[in-house]
Steps between C-alpha positions, in 0.01 A plus 500: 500500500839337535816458749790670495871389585778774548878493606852689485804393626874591502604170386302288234234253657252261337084543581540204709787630695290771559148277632746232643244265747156704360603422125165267470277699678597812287422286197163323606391868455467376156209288614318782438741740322574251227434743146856534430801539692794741367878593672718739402872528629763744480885470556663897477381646207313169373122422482354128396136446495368184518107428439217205445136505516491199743511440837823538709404158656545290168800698375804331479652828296451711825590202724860560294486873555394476846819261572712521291528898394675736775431852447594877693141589462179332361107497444311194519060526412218251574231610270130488564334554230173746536256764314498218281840554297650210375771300552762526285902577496387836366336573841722318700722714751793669543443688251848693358657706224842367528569725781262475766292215567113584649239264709195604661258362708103658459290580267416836311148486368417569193903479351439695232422811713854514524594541146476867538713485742792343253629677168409361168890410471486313803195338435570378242767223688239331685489149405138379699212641646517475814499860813840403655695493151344854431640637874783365391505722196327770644835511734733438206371839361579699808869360540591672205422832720592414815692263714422152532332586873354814432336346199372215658304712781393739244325190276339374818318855530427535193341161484340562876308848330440364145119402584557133444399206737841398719522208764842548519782633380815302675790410289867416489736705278826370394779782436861467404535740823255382732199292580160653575169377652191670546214422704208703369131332499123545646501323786100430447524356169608088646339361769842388620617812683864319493525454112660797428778624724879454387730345800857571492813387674895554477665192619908525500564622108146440357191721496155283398147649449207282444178441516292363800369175533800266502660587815396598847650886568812416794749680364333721207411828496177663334500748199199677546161586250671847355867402533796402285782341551859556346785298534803619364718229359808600521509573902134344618418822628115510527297769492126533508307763304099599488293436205172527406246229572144427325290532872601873491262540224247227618517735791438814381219395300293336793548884697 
């Protein structure tokens, strides 16, 4: 399980720009989330990635990043570490081909039940072991097809009716022409019925998505279980779209 940071603006801004007064309360999430931390950036047509297997807390490299690194649009991942994958740069989030940059927050259990859901040429770039890196691919594979949107909803359904185990699906997507979120998960597989909605908010020229648990709501809005959120980055039009979600199938198999 993991946090997730998201933001576009019409002028470049840093991460803490973005948090301003709830900066340290964003990043005691680590407390907890502390398997890696990754943040990837993009300026126009321009994607950096950034990634350690440590905790944000103790990271002086994302401290920099954080502060010192003003970007039009960027990704920032808290990873928690579970189904017992290690950790390791290799699993660390975003994950990215040079063109998009992917994070996810759930788990997909076992991963490998979604290797059929990947070709064997696209397969063959994954780097560790762990479920989000293979959505990630799984999504790569369908953008060849489709557009970046289209494919994105499509690899959540396909994931959703594949037969594996899902807890959730949410993730941030990273696109030279837009940002996306999507808030897909069973809402009986935590105990915390407030772990998995996305919150959003436009404030003057900057859109942010993030996880709960770091700020109280005044002022956000909620993306719902089933919904996705697009944010293009040119204008900061913002669009919402259905999607899939794993307690459709939870649900049709208890009828």
């Amino acid at each position: 399980m993991c946090r997730l940071l998201g933001s576009v603006s019409r002028s470049a801004v840093t991460v803490d720009d973005v948090l301003g007064r709830d900066r340290g309360a964003f990043l005691s999430l680590a407390d907890k989330h502390g398997d890696g931390w990754g943040h990837a950036w993009s300026n126009g047509a321009s994607l950096d990635v950034r990634k350690a297997p440590d905790s944000a807390l103790e990271s002086a490299e994302l401290a920099g990043l954080a502060a010192g690194v003003p970007a039009e649009a960027a990704v920032t991942h808290l990873r928690w570490a579970t189904l017992g994958l290690g950790v390791s740069t290799d699993n660390t989030h975003p994950f990215t081909d040079g063109h998009v940059a992917f994070a996810h927050n759930g788990s997909i259990d076992p991963p490998a039940g979604l290797d059929t859901l990947i070709p064997a040429d696209v397969s063959a770039l994954r780097r560790g072991d762990t479920d989000s890196e293979r959505f990630f691919l799984a999504l790569l594979s369908r953008m060849t097809t489709a557009s970046t949107g289209a494919a994105l909803a499509t690899t959540v359904r396909d994931i959703v009716g594949s037969g594996v185990t899902v807890k959730s699906l949410n993730c941030m997507l990273l696109a030279p022409e837009a940002f996306y979120a999507v808030c897909s998960y069973d809402p009986s597989s935590d105990e915390d019925p407030d772990y998995y909605p996305l919150l959003y908010r436009r404030t003057g020229d900057t859109v942010v998505v993030a996880s709960t648990g770091w700020t109280d709501t005044a002022g956000w809005q909620t993306l719902s279980n089933g919904q996705m959120l697009v944010v293009a980055r040119e204008s900061l039009a913002m669009s919402v779209v259905e999607v899939a979600t794993p307690h459709d199938v939870v649900a049709q198999a208890r009828r």
